[in-house]
C-alpha positions, 0 to 999 in steps of 0.5 A, a space after each residue: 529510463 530513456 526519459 530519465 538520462 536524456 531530461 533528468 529527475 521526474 518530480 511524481 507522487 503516487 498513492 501507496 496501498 494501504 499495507 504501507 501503512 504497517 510497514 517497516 522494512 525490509 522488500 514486500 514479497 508475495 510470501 510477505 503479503 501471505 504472512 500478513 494475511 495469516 498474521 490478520 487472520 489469527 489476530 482477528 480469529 479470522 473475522 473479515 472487516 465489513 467497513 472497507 472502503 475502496 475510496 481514496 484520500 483523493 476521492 474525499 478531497 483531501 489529497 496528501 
């Protein structure tokens, strides 16, 4: 916060996890993160992805 009074507006990006992507509003909380755990669960009958990827947009040279 000191680097922001004294030098004034910082220009940054960051990469948002991937949870973003399904957001709509409201504050993103633990008991949120369960919601959407329970809700993925019940929609896929509990079956777990097996094509996850750790690799990021940046990773693949296509940052955004």
């Amino acid at each position: 916060m000191k680097e922001i009074l004294r030098n004034g507006v910082l220009n940054t990006e960051f990469q948002a996890p991937n949870i973003f992507a399904t957001y709509q509003s409201g504050l993103i909380t633990d008991d949120g993160f369960k919601a959407l755990h329970q809700l993925a669960a019940a929609k896929t009958n509990g079956q777990k992805a097996t094509d996850l990827s750790d690799t990021t947009l940046n990773d693949a040279g296509r940052a955004w």
